[in-house]
Each structure stands twice: as C-alpha cells, then as structure tokens.
C-alpha positions, 0 to 999 in steps of 0.5 A: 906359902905357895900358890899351890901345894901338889893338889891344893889351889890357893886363891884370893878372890877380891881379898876373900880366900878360897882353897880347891883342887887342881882336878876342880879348876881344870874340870872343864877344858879351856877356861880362864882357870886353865890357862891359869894354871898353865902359866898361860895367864900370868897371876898375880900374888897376894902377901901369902903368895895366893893368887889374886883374882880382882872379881866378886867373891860372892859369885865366884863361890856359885861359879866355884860350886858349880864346877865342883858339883856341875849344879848351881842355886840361883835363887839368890844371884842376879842371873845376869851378874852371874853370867857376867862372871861366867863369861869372864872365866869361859866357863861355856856350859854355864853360860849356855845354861844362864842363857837358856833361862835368860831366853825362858823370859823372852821370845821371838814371838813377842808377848801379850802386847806384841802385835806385829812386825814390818821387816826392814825395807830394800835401801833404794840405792842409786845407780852409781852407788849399786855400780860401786857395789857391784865394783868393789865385789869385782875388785875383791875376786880380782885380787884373789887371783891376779893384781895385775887384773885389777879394772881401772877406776873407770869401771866405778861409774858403768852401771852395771848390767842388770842381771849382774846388779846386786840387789838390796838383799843380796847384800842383807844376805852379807851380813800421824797426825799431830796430836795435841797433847803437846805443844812441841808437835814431836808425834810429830830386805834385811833378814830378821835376827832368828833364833838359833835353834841349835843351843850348842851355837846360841841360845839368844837372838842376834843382837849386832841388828844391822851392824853386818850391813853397816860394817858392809856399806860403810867400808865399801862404799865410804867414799861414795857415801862421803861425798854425798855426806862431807859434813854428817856423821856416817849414819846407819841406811837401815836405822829408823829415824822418825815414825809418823802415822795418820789414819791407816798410813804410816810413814818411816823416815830412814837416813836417805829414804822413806817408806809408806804402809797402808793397812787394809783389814784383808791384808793387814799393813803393805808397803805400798811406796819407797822413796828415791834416794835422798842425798841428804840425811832426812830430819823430818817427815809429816804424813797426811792421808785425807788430802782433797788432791788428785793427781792428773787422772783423778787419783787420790793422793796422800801427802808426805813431806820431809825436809833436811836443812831448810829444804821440803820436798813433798810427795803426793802417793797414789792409795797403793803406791801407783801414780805416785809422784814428787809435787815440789821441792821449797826452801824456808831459808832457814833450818825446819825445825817443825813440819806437820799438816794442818788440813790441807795446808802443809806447814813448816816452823823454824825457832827464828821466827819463819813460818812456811805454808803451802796450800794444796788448792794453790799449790803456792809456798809462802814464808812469812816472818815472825817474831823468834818462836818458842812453842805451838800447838793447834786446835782444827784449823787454829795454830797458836805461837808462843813466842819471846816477847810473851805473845800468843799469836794465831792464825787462822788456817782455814781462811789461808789463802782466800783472806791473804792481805799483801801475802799476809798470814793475817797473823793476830795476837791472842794474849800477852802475858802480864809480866812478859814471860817467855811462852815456851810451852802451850795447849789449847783444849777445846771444850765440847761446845767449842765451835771456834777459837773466837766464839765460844768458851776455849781453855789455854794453858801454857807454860813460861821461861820462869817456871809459871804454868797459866790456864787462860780462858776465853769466855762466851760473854767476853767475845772481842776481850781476849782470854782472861788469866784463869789460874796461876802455878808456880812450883817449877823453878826451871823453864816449862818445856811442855803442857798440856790440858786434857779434858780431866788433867793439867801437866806440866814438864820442865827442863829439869830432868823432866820433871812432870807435876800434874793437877786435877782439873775440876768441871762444871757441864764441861767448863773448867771451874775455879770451885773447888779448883784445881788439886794437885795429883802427882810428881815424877821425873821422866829421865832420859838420857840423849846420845851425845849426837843428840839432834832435833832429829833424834828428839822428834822420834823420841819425844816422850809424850804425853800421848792421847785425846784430851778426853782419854787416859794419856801415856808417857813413854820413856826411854831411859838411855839411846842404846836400849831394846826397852821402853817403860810406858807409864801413866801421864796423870800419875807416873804409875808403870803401865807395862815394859816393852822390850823388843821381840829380837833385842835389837835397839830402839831408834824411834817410836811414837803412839797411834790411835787406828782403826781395824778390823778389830776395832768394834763399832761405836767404840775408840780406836785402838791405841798402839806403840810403834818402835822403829829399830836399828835394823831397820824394822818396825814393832807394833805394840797393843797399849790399849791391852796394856792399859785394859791389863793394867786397870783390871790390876792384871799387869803386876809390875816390879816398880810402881813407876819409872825405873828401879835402881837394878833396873836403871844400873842395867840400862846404863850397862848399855852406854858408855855414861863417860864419854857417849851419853855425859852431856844429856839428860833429855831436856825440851823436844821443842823449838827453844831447847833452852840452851843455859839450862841445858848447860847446867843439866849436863854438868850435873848429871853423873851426879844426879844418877849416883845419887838415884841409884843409891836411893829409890829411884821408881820415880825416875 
C-alpha cells in the first residue's frame, strides 16, 4: 500500500493509524505536513508502506480535528502538551490561540499578591570596560566600510569622551537582617520584558530576560571580562545573586556590584546607592540600617558588607546615598562563608574555625581561631557555635571589645553533648522572660550528625550549672542540617532530600513543658534541586526557610529546580501550600529571601508586613505580599491544586525547565550551612534520578 492513493494520506502516528486527505494536511501553508508532502522532509515507512511519524497519537488526533474543522476541544488536553505539538507540526494559528489562553492565566500586572516591582539597575562599568565598548562598536562600523581603517589596538585603553560614551542603557537598548529561625544564617537600565500587544508577533512575555545583554557583553568584552575573572566561570552582570533586607533598606547583590533601596511611605522603595565596580565576583553581602556611626560631618550611616574569597570590603551609606564612602577592606585568611551583623559588630564565620569581628566604636578587625565550625545562630547580642567536638560555644558580643583579654573573644562553652556528637545545627528561642542567656529560662534546640534532635534547657535555679538535656528525638538517620524552635513549634530538616519533621511544642506560662510534652505535627520533604555549579553563594540566596518570628506562623520556600519562574510557599509547621508565586515577566528566579517591613500600610500596634522578594535573571527584583497570602489561606480563600509541595504534573513541568542529565545530576538541595556534609551529599547524588522517577510515578504532594 502506498502512502497516499491520489487524495488519500495514510499515516502512522506512534503505531496508532490515521487516513486523511491531502486538502487537510495542506490546509494551513508551511507546516511540517507540507513540507511532508512535498518530499521536503524525508518520511519514513511502516510494513504497510504508511508514513511514520514518532509523536502521540492522542494529541495528534486534536491537532488533526483542528485542521479538518479550524475548532478544537480542550477540555480534556493538557493546553501545554497540546502546544508542545503544535509547535512541532508549525501549525501557527493554533499555536497563537494555545498562547492566548495560556496568557488569560498570567499577566504582566502580577495577581493578588503581586506587590511591586524594582527594574534592573545600570551596571556600573569601569572606564577601561565603557572604552572597550565604545571600541569594539568602532571596530564593528569600521569594518563595514574599509579593513584597512581598523584603530590599532592602542585605541582600547583611551577612555573615551564623554559625549560619545555609551551608557549602561544604551546597551540595555541592545538587546536583612538575620532571622533566627535558622541556624544557617542564609536570610542571611535594563527594559522590562513587554508584552506585545500585536497577537500576530507574540502572545507571551519575553522569556530570554537578559540573555540579549549577556550575549552582548559577553562577546565583546570577553577578553576584558576574562581578565578580571581568569579562574570563574562567565556570570551574567544583571543576574541577582544574594537579597538581604534589614528595616526599609534592602541590598541586592549582583556578580560586580551592589545595590541599596530604601523606602519611604511618600515615594515608595528608591535606589538610592550603586556600588563600585568590583573585580571580583560577589558571594556574600549583610546589610544593617540602624548603625550608631556617623560619618565626618555627623551623617548617619547605614552598613553594608560583601565579601569574596576571604576578603570584606565595608560601606558606611549616607540615608540617600550621599556621603557615602568604603570604611575598609579586611581579610579573614580564609573563605567567608557566613557574614551578617550582630549590633554593631560585623561578623564573618568560616567552617575551619576563624571567626571575624569588627567593631564600629573600635573600627578594629579581629580574627581569632576556633575549633572547625558546623553551625550558628544568635539571640541579641549572643552568638552560639556548634562545632566538631560537641561543644556549644558563645560569645558575648556586647561586651566585645571592652572585656578583651589578650585580644581574646572571651569565647566560653555553654554545652557539650553527652555522646559527643557533631553539632551541625542550633536555635536558641528566648522566652518572654528571658533577659539574658545566663540569667533566666533560655530553651536551645539542636540537632547532630547522627540524626538526633536535642532540646536543652537553662533553668533559673541552675544558674552556674549549664543547661540540662530537656528532650531527646531520634527518627532522622541522616545528619540534621537545620532546627528551629519557635515559640509553638519544634522543626528539624535533615540532609535527606530535606526532609522536615515537626513537633508541637507544649508550654507552661511560656516555659517549655515535658506534660504532656511534645507531640509529633507533620512529615514532608521540601526537594530542591541545585544547579551543577551549586556554591555557597547560590544556597545563601536560596536557602528555604523556615521564615519568621519564633512567635508567628513560619514559611518554607521551595524552589524545586534552578531555572525556574515559580516558588511554592508553604507552611513550616505542616507542609501545607500557602500559594504559588510565579513571576509577573517569566523570567527565572535567581535568588529570593522574606521580610518583615514596616509601611505605610502597616496599621499601628500590629506586626509588619510580611514579603517575598525574588531577585531574577535580568536583574530585577519582585515584591510579593505573603502576609495576604497567609490571611487568603487561613480564611480557606486560597484553593490549591495539592495540599503540599509539588504534584506529579507540576514537578515533571518543572523539570522540563532543566537538562535532569547533565545540569542538575548531582544536587538535591542539601544543607545551606557551613558543614555541607559532604559523604551525604555523595550518596544523595548518586540517588537522585531514582528518587524523582519514583516520585512522579506516585504522589508526590509531599515533595
């Protein structure tokens, strides 16, 4: 049998068969059953001489409807499957109108809990760098017209005039504080994509996000770029690395510079500095609005710090900008790991044991030597270690540096875990009574190598005693990588697939109590998978929570893989979805982190409001209104597909975002702290593709 017989068309469509009309296939002029059909494609043949086309024959039969009656049934397609299809065949007006619904679900203009948008930034480009560009555009029209005309290479380092400099939009026209819910201390002009408004060009917003700028800067000025970087990877100047926010500031941390919003009721949030070029790729940055310091004229300033390697450079930012001025540059002799203020003392923490302190009465860096470092956390002025041999350490910043004894950090151990566990995780929750870490009932909970969660008590009686061992858990069997202990709540994470248990915790006039005791609440995995060049910078604008006061309804946040416009927040002490943020312009999600902030919306007595920032590939920052979220949801408001986490559909389209093989193998996202556990790790990679066939095949709203 023939393919065709004079009108007839004899298709095999993944082994189910088809018969149509020529006049059909060729109803709508350039597709692929055009080109098909005039042997511009070459076919293949099944054993009855048909032609064989490897797709689904479920959606082929709607795409083969549509071309025989122009009209379509989409209630029982996936839309996006079906568009899928409909681009491989090149049928446009189908495409056009799958767009079209697609695009009635999401808009520019955000939804409910869409609260504002800060547009990318001007990359503050060095002089030699605009010279290069201003060079290299030279070059570009000099070939056009004469070789022979081409400047001498001399010409790259004149810097050129100022009228005739390009600025950072004409090449856009070419193309926290720390929260102590965690013991990881990871809270620690481009145009916008528009929306085209001609549907015959495009129904959907811009996804390439800075890929035009990238593309732009990276060929042209690769050279000098790859001087600066001879041993880092090219990163995208526009890309949002780290968020932190403290008060109404807000700093965003981009590869070779910073910038600082503040937000005043009248005008909203203002950019009011940009950082210096930096020649280094930034890793970390903390952020502190309510220094003590003045500048020379009496200017109060506001801290902010970044680091990259084992250097820190500090800013000292006048309240808009002006007088604004780098305070120092120090050097902790070892990669920073961690960096965030405790009152006026900046502090920077490395896993091998050197801690960093610098005092803004004193003005003096000091670096000490500790034992290796496995996790932190701080209640006021007390920052707790845990470190390798089963110590809690503190030291008590407040009286740093006016007690310093032989440059000493008077650091004093607190605890040491009966069977010397490894501390790889710790909370300190103070109670309402608390007025120091010595003096009255403080509660610790942290958690071991071994998988034990421990809750240890300090009790008013037992003053010069140390805290007592309160309570015991044992249902990990993989390291705890975080805990906290919130004022209803105890959760534990561990390093398999972050895996969260939770507990209700039972109080007597505010203490912690053993009657009845604890009960267990809930069990979920909040999966996420790193990108296969997965840093410490990338986990400290990732880290997934928990988020909140010890004495209010925490959050998680999940991102399930790198390249994704979409974060899933859901409720710590349960697992439960709260919403699903998806970004108002599609483009991916780099970094985010949550803050409380006080407005002008915020009505007096009651708590600030609670926000999600996300900071994304093209160099912008998204605002979204979680404390709406968390109203809408409480009220039963918000209805959600899954009760959790991810559903099968949902987690197999966020993985059509990734290359699962070769990019993402290695990382289900494990401990965002300073021990990442590294044999544990191992053994989650290795099992990872099998953990996710296995998911999608069953229920997976607990992901």
């Amino acid at each position: 049998m023939h393919a065709w017989s004079g009108d007839i068309v004899h298709l095999n469509v993944g082994g189910k068969k088809f018969s149509t009309s020529r006049t059909t296939l060729n109803q709508i002029p350039d597709t692929f059953f055009t080109a098909l059909l005039s042997g511009r494609i070459q076919s293949l043949r099944d054993e009855n001489g048909a032609i064989f086309i490897d797709r689904d024959p479920d959606l082929f039969s709607l795409i083969l409807n549509y071309l025989r009656t122009k009209d379509i049934d989409l209630k029982l397609c996936d839309i996006r499957l079906l568009r899928h299809e409909a681009e491989y065949y090149g049928i446009s007006p189908l495409i056009k109108r799958l767009l079209l619904i697609e695009e009635m679900d999401h808009s520019g203009c955000g939804d409910l809990l869409f609260y504002c948008l800060l547009p990318a930034p001007n990359i503050p480009i060095q002089e030699y760098v605009q010279a290069a560009i201003n060079q290299t555009s030279i070059e570009s029209e000099a070939s056009s017209s004469s070789v022979s005309s081409r400047p001498t290479p001399g010409a790259l380092i004149r810097a050129p005039s100022e009228t005739s400099r390009p600025t950072t939009n004409d090449v856009s026209r070419h193309n926290h504080s720390h929260s102590r819910t965690s013991s990881w201390d990871l809270r620690v002009s481009r145009n916008l994509n528009n929306h085209s408004r001609n549907p015959s060009l495009d129904l959907r917003h811009s996804r390439n996000s800075s890929a035009d700028l990238n593309k732009f800067v990276k060929n042209d000025l690769g050279l000098v770029f790859g001087q600066l970087q001879q041993n880092q990877a090219w990163i995208d100047p526009l890309r949002v690395q780290v968020i932190k926010a403290h008060h109404n500031w807000l700093a965003v941390a981009y590869s070779h510079f910073f910038i600082c919003y503040r937000m005043k009721d009248s005008s909203g949030w203002k950019l009011v500095f940009t950082s210096p070029f930096i020649d280094h790729v930034i890793e970390r940055i903390a952020i502190n609005a309510k220094m003590n310091l003045t500048s020379s004229n009496d200017t109060p300033l506001r801290m902010v710090a970044i680091s990259y390697g084992s250097e820190i450079k500090l800013w000292g930012i006048g309240e808009d900008g002006g007088k604004s001025d780098i305070i120092g540059t120090f050097n902790l002799q070892v990669r920073v790991e961690f960096l965030f203020f405790i009152g006026n003392q900046l502090v920077a923490l490395s896993s091998s044991g050197k801690i960093g302190v610098w005092h803004s009465n004193t003005r003096h860096f000091q670096i000490q030597d500790l034992l290796p470092i496995l996790s932190f956390d701080h209640a006021g002025s007390f920052l707790l270690l845990g470190c390798t041999n089963g110590s809690i350490y503190y030291i008590d910043m407040q009286k740093f540096p006016l007690r310093m004894k032989d440059n000493d950090l008077l650091v004093t151990e607190l605890y040491k875990d009966p069977t010397n566990d490894q501390i790889t995780s710790i909370s300190v929750y103070l109670t309402p009574k608390t007025t120091s870490l010595s003096g009255n009932w403080i509660e610790i909970a942290y958690g071991t190598k071994s998988g034990a969660v421990k809750v240890i008590v300090q009790h008013p009686e037992t003053v010069g005693h140390g805290p007592q061992l309160f309570q015991t858990f044992t249902v990990h069997q993989s390291p705890v990588i975080k805990v906290t202990l919130s004022e209803k709540y105890l959760i534990s994470v561990c390093s398999e697939y972050n895996h969260v248990r939770t507990w209700r915790v039972t109080r007597f006039r505010g203490m912690i109590s053993t009657q009845p005791g604890s009960t267990p609440e809930a069990s979920y995995k909040v999966v996420s998978l790193e990108s296969v060049e997965t840093n410490n910078t990338y986990l400290a604008g990732n880290d997934f929570g928990p988020f909140g006061e010890q004495d209010d309804e925490q959050i998680m946040i999940q991102k399930v893989v790198p390249d994704t416009d979409k974060l899933f927040v859901r409720l710590a002490s349960k697992g439960d979805r709260v919403c699903v943020i998806k970004s108002v312009d599609s483009t991916t999600i780099t970094s985010f982190c949550v803050h409380e902030c006080e407005g002008s919306c915020t009505r007096m007595g009651s708590r600030p409001r609670r926000f999600l920032l996300t900071g994304h590939c093209n160099g912008t920052i998204q605002w979204w209104d979680l404390s709406t979220a968390l109203e809408l949801f409480n009220k039963g408001e918000l209805v959600q597909k899954s009760s959790g986490g991810p559903s099968a559909e949902e987690l197999l389209q966020e993985l059509d975002q990734c290359d699962l093989s070769s990019s993402h193998n290695n990382t289900p996202s494990m401990s965002p702290g300073i021990s990442n556990l590294h044999a544990a790790q191992t053994r989650l990679k290795s099992s990872n593709i099998n953990f996710l066939n296995q998911n999608v095949s069953h229920n997976s709203t607990d992901i």
